[in-house]
One Martini backbone bead per residue (centre of mass of N, CA, C, O) as a GRO file, in nm:
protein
  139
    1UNK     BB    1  -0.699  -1.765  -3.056
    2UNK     BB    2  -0.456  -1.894  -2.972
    3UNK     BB    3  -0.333  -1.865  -3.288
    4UNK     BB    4  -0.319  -1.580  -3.267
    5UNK     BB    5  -0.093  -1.553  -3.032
    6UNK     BB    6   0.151  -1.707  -3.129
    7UNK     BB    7   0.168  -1.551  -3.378
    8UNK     BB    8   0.234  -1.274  -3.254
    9UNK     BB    9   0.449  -1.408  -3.067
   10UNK     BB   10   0.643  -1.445  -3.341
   11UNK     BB   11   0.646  -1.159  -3.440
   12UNK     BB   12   0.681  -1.013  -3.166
   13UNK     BB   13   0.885  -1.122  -2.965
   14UNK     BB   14   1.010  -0.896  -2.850
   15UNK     BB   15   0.750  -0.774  -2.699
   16UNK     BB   16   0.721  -1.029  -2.548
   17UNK     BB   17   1.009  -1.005  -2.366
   18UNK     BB   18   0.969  -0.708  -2.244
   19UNK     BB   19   0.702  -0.790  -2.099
   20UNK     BB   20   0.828  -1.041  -1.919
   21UNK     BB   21   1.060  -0.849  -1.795
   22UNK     BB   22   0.877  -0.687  -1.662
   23UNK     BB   23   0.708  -0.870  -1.512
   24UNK     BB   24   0.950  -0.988  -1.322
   25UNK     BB   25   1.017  -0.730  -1.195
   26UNK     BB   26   0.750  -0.662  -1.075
   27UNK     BB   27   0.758  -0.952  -0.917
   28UNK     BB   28   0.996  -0.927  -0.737
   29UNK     BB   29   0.946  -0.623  -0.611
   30UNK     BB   30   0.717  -0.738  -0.436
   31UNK     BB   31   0.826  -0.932  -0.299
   32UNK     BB   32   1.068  -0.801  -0.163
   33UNK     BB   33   0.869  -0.625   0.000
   34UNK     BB   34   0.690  -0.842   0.143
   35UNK     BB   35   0.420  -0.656   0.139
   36UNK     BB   36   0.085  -0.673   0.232
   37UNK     BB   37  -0.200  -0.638   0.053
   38UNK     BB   38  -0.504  -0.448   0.101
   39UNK     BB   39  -0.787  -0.409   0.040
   40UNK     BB   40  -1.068  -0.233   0.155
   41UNK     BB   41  -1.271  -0.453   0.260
   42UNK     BB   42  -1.029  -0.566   0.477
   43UNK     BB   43  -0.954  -0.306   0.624
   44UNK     BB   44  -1.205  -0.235   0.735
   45UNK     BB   45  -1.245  -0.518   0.910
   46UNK     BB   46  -0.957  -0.442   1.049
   47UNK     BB   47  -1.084  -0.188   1.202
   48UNK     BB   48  -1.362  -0.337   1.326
   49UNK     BB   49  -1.213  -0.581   1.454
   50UNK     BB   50  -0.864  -0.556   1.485
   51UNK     BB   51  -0.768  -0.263   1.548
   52UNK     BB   52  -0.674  -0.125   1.287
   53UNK     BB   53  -0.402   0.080   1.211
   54UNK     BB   54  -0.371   0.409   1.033
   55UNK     BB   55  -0.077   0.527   0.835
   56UNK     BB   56  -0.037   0.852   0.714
   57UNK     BB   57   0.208   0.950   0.439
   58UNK     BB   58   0.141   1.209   0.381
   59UNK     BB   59   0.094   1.509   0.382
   60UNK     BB   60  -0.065   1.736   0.566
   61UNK     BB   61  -0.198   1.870   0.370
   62UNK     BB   62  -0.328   1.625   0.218
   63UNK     BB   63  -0.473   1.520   0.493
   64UNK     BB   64  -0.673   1.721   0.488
   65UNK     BB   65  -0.840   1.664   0.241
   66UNK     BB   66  -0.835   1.380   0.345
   67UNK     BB   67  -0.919   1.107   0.539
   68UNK     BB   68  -0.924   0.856   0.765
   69UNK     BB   69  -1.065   0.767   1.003
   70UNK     BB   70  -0.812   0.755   1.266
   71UNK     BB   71  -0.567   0.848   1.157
   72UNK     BB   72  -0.202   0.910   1.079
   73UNK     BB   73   0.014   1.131   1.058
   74UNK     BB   74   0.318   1.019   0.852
   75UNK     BB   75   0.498   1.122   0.705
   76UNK     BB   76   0.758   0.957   0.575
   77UNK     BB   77   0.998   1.141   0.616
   78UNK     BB   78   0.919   1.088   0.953
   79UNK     BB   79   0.936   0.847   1.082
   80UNK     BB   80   1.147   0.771   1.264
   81UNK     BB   81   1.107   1.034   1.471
   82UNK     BB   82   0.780   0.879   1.534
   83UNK     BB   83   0.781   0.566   1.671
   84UNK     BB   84   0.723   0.635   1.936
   85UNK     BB   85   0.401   0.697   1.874
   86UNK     BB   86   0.393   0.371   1.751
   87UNK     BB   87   0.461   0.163   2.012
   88UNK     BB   88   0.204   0.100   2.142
   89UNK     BB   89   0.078  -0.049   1.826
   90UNK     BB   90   0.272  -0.308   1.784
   91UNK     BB   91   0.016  -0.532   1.855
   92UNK     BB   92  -0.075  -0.436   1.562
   93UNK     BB   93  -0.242  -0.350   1.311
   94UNK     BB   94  -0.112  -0.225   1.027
   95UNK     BB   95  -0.184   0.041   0.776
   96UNK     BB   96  -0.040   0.184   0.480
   97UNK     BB   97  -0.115   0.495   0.381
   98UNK     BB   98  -0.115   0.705   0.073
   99UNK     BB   99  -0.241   0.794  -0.211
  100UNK     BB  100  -0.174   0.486  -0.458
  101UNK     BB  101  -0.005   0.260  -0.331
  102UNK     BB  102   0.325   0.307  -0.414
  103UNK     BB  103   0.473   0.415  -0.111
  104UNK     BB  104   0.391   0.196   0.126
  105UNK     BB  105   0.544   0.006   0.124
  106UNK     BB  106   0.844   0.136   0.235
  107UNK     BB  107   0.743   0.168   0.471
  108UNK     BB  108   0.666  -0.096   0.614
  109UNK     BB  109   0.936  -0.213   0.543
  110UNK     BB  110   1.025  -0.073   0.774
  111UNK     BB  111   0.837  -0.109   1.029
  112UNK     BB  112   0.949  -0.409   1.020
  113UNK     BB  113   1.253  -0.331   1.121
  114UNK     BB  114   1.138  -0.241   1.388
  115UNK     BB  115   0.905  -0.474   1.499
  116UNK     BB  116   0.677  -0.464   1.310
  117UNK     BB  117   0.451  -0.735   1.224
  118UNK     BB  118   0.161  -0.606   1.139
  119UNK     BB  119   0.193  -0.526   0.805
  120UNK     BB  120   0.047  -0.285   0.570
  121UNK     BB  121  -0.141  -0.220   0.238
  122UNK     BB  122  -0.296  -0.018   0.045
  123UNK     BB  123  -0.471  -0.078  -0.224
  124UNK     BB  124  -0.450   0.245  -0.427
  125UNK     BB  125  -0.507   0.380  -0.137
  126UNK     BB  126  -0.684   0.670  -0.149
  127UNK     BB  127  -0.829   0.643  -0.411
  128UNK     BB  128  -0.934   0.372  -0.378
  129UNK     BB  129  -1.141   0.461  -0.131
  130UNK     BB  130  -1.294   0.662  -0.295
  131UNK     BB  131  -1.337   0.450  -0.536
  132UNK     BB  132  -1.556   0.295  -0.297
  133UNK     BB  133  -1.702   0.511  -0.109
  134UNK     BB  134  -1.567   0.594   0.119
  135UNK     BB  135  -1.492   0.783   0.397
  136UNK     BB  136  -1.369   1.130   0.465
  137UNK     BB  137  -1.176   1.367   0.658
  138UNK     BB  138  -1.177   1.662   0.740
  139UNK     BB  139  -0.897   1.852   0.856
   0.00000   0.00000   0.00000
């Protein structure tokens, strides 16, 4: 197996050096960003131990076909202009959460410079939330 590995690698060297330097620049923008993600069942554990928020990123509209209970929407393109509305849960755990896990870092980022200390990004978003088959409040 090894040997197979080697020779793939001495022949298609360019496809193993793309590889290496996607991944290479993937693992550094993750870093970068700081924010630690957390899957389904951390977050939930966080919600029901910790009264950790759940600040929901995506548009209105999306927000209405399902959210989690007791979530907060603002749009992303809205948090600053809404900061004040979650200063009062500055010392608590905050979770942000987006359609698919992708967005949820740069608001998270905010946050952070905002002066809230424990943000968190869920892992997956809403997508994987809902095929963990956690449920989802609609309206």
């Amino acid at each position: 197996m090894m040997n197979q590995f080697i020779e793939f690698a001495t022949n298609h060297w360019e496809m193993v050096a793309v590889f290496l330097a996607i991944l290479a620049t993937v693992l550094f923008m993750e870093s970068k960003n700081g924010t630690q993600g957390v899957s389904t069942a951390t977050a939930v554990n966080m919600i029901n131990v910790e009264n950790a928020v759940l600040i929901d990123t995506r548009s209105s509209k999306e927000f209405s076909t399902g959210h989690i209970t007791d979530s907060i929407n603002i749009p992303a393109a809205k948090l600053k202009e809404s900061l004040s509305t979650l200063e009062k849960h500055k010392g608590a755990p905050i979770i942000v959460v987006c359609k698919s896990g992708v967005h949820s870092g740069a608001t998270a980022k905010d946050l952070k410079k905002e002066g809230f200390a424990k943000v968190f990004k869920l892992q997956g978003g809403i997508a994987e939330w809902q095929s963990s088959n956690l449920p989802l409040v609609k309206g």
